[in-house]
PAPATOR-521623 format. One record per residue: x, z, y of N, C-alpha, C, O in turn. Coordinates in steps of 0.001 Angstrom, whole numbers, padded with zeros to 6 digits, always signed. Atoms other than C-alpha are relative to their C-alpha. Example, Ala and Ser with C-alpha at 12.3 -4.5 7.8 and 13.67 -1.06 7.14 Angstrom:
2
+000890+000000-001190+012300+007800-004500+000900+000000+001200+001936+000665+001181
-000820-000060-001190+013670+007140-001060-000770+000730+001090-000261+000899+002198
This chain:
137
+001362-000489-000096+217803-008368-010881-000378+000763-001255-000147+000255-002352
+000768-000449+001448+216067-005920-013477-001012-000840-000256-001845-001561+000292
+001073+000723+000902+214578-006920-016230-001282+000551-000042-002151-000174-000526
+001202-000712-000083+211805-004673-015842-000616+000561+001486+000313+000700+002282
+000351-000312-001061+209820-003523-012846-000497-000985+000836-001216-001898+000429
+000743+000911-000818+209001-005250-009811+001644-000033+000841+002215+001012+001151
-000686+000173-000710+211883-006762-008001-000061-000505+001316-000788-001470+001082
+000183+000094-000906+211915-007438-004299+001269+000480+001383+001836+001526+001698
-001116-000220-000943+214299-008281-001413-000515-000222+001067-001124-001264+001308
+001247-000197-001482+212729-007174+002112+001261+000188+000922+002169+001019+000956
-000623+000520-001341+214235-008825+005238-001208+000840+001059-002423+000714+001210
+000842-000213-001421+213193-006919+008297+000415-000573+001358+001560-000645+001803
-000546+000781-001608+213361-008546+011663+000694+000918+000825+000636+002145+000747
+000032+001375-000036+214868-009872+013540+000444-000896-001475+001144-000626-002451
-000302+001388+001298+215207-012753+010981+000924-001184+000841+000653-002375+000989
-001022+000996-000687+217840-014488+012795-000114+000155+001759-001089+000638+002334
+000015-000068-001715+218597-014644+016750-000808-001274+000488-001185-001054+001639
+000880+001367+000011+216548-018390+016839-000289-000450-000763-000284+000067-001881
+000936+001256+000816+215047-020930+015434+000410-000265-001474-000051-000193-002613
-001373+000693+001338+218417-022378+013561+000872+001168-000594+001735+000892-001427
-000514-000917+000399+219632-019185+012916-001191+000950-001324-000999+001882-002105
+000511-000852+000852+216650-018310+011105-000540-001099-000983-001092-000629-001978
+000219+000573+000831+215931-021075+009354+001194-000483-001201+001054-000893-002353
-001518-000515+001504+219928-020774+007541-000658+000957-000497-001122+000672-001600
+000252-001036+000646+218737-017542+006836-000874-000692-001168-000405-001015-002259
+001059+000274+001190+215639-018663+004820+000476-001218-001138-000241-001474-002106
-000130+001065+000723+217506-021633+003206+001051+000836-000909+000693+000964-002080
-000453-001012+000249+220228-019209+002393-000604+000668-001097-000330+000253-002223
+000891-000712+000439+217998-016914+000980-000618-000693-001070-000475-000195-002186
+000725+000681+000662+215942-019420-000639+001031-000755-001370+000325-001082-002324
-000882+000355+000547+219264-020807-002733+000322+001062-001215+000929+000840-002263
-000635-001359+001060+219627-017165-004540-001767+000615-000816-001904+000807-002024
+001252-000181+000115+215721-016216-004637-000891-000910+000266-000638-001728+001151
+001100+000596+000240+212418-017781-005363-001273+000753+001703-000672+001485+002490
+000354-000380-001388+209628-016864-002038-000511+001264-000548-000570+002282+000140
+001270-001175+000498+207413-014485-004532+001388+000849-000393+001376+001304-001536
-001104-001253+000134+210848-012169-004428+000687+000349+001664+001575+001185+001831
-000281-000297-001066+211188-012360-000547-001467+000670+000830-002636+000295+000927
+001276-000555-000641+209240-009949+001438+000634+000087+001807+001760+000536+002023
-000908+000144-001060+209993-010433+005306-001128+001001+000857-002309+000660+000923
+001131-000941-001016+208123-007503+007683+000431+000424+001297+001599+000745+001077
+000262-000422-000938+208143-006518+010757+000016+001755+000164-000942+002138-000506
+000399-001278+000187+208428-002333+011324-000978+000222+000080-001498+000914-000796
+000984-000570-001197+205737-002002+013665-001500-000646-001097-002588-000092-000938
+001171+000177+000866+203183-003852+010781-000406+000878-001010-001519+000785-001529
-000530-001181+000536+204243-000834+008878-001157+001200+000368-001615+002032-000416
+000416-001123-000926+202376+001329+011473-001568+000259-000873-002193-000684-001358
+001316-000585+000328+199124+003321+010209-001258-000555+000462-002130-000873-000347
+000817+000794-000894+196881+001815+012995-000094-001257-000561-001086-001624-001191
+000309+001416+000803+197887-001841+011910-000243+000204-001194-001212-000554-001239
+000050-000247+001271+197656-001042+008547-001538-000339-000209-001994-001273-000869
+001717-000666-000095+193705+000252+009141-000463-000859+000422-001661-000749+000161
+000714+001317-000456+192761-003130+010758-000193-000687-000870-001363-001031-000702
+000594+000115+001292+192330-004394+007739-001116+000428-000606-002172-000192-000480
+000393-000597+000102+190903-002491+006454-001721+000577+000661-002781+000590+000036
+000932+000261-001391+188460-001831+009674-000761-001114-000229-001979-000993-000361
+000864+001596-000100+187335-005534+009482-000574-000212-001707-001721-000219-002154
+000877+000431+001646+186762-006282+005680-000310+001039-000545-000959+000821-001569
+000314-000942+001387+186318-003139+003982-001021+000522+000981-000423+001565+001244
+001330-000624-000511+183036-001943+006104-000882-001499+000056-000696-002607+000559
+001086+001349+000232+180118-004203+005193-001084+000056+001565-001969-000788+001703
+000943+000436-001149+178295-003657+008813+001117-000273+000491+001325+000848+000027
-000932+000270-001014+181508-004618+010893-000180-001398-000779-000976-002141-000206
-000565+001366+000122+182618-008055+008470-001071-001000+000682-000606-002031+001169
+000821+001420+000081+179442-010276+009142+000280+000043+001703+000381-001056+002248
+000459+000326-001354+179373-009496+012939+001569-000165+001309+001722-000570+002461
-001620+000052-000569+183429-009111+013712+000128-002123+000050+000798-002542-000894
-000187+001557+000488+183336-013618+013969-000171-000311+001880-000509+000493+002749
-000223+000555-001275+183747-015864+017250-001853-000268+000396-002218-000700+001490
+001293+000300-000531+179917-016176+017372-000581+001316+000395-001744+001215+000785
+000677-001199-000853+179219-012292+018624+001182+000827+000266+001082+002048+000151
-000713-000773-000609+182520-011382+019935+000790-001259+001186+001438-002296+001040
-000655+000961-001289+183498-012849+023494+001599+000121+000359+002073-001006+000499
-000532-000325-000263+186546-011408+024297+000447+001339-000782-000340+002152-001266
-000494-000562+000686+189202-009410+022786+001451+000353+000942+002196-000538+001349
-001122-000479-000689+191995-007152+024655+001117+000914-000801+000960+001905-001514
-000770-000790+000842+194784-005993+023311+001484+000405+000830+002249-000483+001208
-000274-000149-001087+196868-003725+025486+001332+001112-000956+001225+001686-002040
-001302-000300+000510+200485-002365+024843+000781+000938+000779+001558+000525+001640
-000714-001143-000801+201792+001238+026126+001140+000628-000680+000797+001428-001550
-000205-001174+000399+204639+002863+025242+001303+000688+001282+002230+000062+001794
-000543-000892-000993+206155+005673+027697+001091+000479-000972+001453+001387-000225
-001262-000539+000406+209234+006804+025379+001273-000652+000188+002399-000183+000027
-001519+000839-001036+211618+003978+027025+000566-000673-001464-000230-000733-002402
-000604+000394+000910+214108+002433+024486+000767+000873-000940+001172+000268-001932
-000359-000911+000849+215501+005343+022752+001022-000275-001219+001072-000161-002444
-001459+000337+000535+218768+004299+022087+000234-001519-000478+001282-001921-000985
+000538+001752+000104+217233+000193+021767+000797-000637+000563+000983-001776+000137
-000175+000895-000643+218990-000869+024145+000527-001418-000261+000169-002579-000059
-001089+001536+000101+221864-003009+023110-001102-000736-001556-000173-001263-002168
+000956+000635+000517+218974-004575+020466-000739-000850+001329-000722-002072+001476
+000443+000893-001132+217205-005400+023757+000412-000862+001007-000231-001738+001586
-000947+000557-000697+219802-006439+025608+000368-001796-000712+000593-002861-000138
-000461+001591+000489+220534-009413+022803-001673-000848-000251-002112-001956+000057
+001427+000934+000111+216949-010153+021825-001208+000169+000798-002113-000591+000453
+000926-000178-000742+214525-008965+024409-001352+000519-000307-001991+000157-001294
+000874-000983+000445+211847-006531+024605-001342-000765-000322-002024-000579-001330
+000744+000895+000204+209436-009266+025305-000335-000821-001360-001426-000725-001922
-000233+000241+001114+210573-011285+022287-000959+000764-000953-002053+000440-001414
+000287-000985+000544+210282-008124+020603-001528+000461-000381-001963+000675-001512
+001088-000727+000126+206908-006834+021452-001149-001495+000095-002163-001749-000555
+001083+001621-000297+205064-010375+022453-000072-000874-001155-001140-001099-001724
-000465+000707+000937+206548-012447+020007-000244+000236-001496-000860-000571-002192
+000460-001068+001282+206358-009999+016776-001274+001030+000453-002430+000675+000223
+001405-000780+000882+203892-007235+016832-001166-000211+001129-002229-000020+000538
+001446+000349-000735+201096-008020+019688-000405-001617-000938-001407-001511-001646
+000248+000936+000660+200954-011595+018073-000495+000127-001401-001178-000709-001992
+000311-000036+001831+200654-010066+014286-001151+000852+000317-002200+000220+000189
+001291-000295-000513+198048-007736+015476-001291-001184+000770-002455-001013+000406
+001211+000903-000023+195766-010663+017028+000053-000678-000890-000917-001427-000767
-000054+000689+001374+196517-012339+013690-000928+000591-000516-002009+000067-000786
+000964-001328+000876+194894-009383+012116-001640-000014+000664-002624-000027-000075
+001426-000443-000510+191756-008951+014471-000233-001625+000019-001443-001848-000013
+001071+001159+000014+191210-012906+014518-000064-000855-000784-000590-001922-000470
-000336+001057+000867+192095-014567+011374-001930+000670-000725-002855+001456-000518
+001428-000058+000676+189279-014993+009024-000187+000555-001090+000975+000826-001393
+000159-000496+000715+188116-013454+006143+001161-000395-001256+001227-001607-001462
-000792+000620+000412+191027-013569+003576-000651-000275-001622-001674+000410-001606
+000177-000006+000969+190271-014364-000115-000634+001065-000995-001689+001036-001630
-000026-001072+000230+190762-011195-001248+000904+000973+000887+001638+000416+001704
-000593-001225-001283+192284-007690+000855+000279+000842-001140+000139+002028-000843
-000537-001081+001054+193436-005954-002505-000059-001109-001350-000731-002137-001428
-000196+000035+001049+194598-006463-006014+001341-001240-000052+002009-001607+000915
-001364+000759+000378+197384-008776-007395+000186-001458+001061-000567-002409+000853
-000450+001065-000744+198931-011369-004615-000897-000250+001203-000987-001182+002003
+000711+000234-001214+196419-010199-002417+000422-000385+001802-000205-000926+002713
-000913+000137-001512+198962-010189+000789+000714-001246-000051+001504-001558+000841
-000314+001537-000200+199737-013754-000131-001632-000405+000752-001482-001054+001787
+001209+000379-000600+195658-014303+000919+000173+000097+001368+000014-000860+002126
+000099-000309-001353+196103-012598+004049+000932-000407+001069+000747-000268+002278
-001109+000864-000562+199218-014414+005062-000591-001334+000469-000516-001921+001548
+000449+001646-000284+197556-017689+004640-001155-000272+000918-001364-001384+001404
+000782-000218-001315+194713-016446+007141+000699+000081+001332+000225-000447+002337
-000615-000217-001229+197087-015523+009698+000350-001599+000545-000176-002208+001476
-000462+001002-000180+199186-018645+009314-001093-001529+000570-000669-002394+001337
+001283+000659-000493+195599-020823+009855-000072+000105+001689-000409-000741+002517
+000097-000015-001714+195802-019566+013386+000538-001008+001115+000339-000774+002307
């Protein structure tokens, strides 16, 4: 590791094919590195849109007070995409699109629109705050 800078080892999913496959990984992992040097993401959290939900909810002072389970009934969250698998397949074939899209990014997106206000949404270890909102769910 340098001695200087910011070091960081970023696992993108999948993070193992199951359960026990992903929990070697993290023990694994955890044997060579400390957690505040593992960053584990998702592409699709990556995306501009998710990004801005954040953003969207805490950083506009008329949306935070009224975005809460006491003046929002219902919440849809709806999943198109028309470009097919685009060369995905054999990815889909072992882990499933479902998996894929249900499992990871529709699930981290209602994380995002229903967790609660996080600590802080910027400055040093702020995306440890917003983790620990999700994980509350």
């Amino acid at each position: 590791l340098s001695k200087t800078g910011f070091n960081r080892v970023i696992v993108e999913k999948p993070f193992g094919h199951d359960t026990e496959s992903a929990k070697q990984l993290s023990k694994d992992l955890g044997a060579i590195f400390t957690e505040d040097y593992l960053y584990r993401i998702d592409h699709y959290l990556g995306k501009e849109m998710v990004q801005n939900m954040i953003t969207l909810r805490f950083g506009n002072s008329f949306l935070e007070p009224i975005w809460n389970r006491d003046n929002v009934s219902s919440v849809v969250i709806s999943f198109k995409e028309d470009i097919g698998t685009m060369g995905r397949g054999g990815y889909f074939d072992g882990y499933g699109i479902i998996r894929d899209i249900m499992q990871n990014h529709l699930m981290q997106v209602l994380s995002v629109i229903a967790m609660e206000p996080p600590v802080r949404v910027a400055g040093e270890n702020y995306s440890d705050y917003a983790r620990d909102e999700k994980v509350k769910l």
